[in-house]
N, C-alpha and C positions, 0 to 999 in steps of 0.2 A: 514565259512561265511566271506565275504569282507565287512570291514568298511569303515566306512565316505562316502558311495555314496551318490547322491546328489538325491532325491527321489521329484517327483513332482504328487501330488493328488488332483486331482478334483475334487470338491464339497466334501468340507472337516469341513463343519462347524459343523457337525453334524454326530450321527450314524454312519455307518462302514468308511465312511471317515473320519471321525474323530479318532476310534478305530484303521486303517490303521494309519492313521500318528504318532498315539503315537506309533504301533508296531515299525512301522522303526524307530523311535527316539532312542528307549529303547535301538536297536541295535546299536546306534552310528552312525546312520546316518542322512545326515542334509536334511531337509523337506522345501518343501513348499506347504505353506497351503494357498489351491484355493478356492475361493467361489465365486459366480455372486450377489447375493446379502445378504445374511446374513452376514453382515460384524461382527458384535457383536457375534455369535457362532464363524467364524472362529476365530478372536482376542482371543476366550477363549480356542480353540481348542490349539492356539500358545503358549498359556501363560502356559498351560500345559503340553506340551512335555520337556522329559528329552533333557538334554545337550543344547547345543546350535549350533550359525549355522542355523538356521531355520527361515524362513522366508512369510511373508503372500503375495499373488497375488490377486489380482482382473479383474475380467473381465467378461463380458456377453458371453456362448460358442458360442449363436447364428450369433456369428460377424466375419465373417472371420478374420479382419482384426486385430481385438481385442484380437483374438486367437493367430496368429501369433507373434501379440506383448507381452502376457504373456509369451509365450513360451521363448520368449527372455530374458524377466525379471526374470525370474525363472531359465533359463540359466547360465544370469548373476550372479545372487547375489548369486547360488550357486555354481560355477564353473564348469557347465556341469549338464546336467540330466544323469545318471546313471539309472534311473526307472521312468515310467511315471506309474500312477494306475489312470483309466477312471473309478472314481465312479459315476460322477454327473451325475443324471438321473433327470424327474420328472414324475410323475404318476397321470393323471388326469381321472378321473370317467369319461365315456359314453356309458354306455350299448347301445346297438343300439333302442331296444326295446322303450326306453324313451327318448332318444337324438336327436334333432331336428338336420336335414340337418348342419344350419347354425354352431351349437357345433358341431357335429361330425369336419366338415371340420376344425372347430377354434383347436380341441382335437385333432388332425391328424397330422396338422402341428407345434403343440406347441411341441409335445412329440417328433416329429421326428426331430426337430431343434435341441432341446438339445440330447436327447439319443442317436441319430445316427450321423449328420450332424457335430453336437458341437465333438463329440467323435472322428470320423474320419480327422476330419481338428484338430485337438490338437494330434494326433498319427500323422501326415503327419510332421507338425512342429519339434515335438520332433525328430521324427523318420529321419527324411530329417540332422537337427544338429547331430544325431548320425554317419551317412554315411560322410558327410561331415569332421567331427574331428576325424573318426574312431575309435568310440567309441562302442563297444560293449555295447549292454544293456538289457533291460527287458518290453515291457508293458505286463501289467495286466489289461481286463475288467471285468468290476464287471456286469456280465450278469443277468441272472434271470431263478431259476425254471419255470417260467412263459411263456420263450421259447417252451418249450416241453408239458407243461400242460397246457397252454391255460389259458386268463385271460380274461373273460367274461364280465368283468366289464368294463377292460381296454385293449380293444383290440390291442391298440395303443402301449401301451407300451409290450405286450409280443412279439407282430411283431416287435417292436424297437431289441427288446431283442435279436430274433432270430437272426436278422439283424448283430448285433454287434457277437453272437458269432461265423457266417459265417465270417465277416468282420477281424477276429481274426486270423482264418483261411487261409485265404489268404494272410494275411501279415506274419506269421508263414513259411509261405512257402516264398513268396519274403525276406522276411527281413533276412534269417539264413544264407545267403552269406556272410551277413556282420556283425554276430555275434550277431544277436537281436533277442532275444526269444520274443515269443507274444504267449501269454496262458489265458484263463478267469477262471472263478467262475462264479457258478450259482446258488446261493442261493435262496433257500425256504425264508418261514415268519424269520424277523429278528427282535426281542426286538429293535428296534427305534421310534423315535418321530413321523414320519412319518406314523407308524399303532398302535401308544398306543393306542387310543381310539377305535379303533377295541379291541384289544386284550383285553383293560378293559370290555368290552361289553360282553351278552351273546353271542355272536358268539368267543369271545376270545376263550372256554373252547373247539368249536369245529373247532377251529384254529390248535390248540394244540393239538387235538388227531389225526391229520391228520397223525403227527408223530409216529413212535411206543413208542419212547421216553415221548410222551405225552407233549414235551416244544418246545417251539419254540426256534432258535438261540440267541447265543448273541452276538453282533456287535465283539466280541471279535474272536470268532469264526470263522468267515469270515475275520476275518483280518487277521487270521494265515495260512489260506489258500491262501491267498494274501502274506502274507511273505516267502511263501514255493516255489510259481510258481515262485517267484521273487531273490530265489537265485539261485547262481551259479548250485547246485544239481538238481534243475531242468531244466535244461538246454535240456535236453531229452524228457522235458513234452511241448516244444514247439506244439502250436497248440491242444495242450489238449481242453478240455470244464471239468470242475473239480465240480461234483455236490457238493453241501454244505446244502441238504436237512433233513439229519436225517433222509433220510430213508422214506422220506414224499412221492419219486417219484422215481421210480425205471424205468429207461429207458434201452430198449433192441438194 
């Protein structure tokens, strides 16, 4: 494994973005930690990673232009991106069933600004400074079981989902000329902030037996599979989609 790369992660305040930036820290390498608005997780996310070198970013993904200029700042301050990891997602409830025209359309475009549009233009940045300084390198999407098994609640985000790990795919393919792997993860339910109160709930218990394991992940979990598509050794898993289910979704 190579040190000191210069590792940038989006939506890092929390959960596997946050679990993601302490893996690459631990390994010695320097981070920057993204968030659009939880400034106070990411600050605590930075305050805890090993060594140093590390550095926080801010920016709305939904902004092209804001993208573009993170991308520079996190360039800068860490002398190159070496790894980009596309966690920042958001997941907003609209069953169709109960969701009124006006939310659907408001749920449709929220989710697909950040999950796809935000995610695509921060890979175009990174990825565009990689070819330009000839720099070999790595993204990782952080996809979702949700692609393949459907999310009835949130239609939105398992199409985003799908989207990204297509989108993966294709730059997998374009980008290996120039030495850049692009590989996702697609994790099942993950132990974060974002489904506690699910999982505390009596639907928690039948959360957890989806698995055969009986537990759901833990942000730790998907970070290591995140740290595995993003070294060197997988270099061969370019274009992969890497389940991180436990078994909860077995696709043929």
């Amino acid at each position: 494994m190579s040190r000191g790369r210069g590792v940038l992660v989006t939506g890092a305040s929390r959960g596997i973005g946050r679990a993601v930036a302490a893996a690459f820290a631990r390994q010695g390498d320097r981070v920057a930690v993204h968030c659009s608005t939880r400034q106070s997780g990411a600050l605590d996310t930075l305050a805890a990673l090993h060594g140093d070198g590390h550095v926080l970013v801010e920016g709305d993904l939904t902004d092209p232009a804001r993208v573009e200029a993170l991308a520079a700042e996190a360039a800068g301050a860490l002398g190159g991106v070496d790894v980009l990891v596309n966690n920042a997602a958001v997941m907003v409830p609209h069953p169709l069933p109960t969701t009124s025209y006006a939310d659907w359309q408001e749920a449709w475009q929220r989710t697909a600004a950040v999950n796809l549009f935000g995610t695509v233009n921060i890979s175009y940045c990174v990825a565009r400074r990689m070819i330009d300084e000839g720099r070999a390198g790595h993204i990782v999407n952080v996809g979702s079981r949700g692609a393949f098994r459907g999310e009835p609640d949130h239609p939105a985000y398992g199409a985003t989902k799908a989207a990204l790990h297509a989108f993966g795919q294709s730059l997998a393919v374009s980008l290996a000329p120039h030495g850049i792997v692009v590989a996702s993860v697609a994790p099942g339910f993950v132990a974060t902030e974002r489904v506690a109160d699910r999982l505390a709930s009596p639907e928690g218990e039948r959360i957890a037996a989806q698995s055969p394991f009986g537990r759901v992940a833990a942000p730790e979990e998907v970070a290591s599979a995140v740290l595995y598509l993003a070294s060197p050794e997988a270099a061969w898993s370019s274009g992969a989609v890497l389940d991180v289910n436990g078994a909860s979704y077995l696709r043929t």
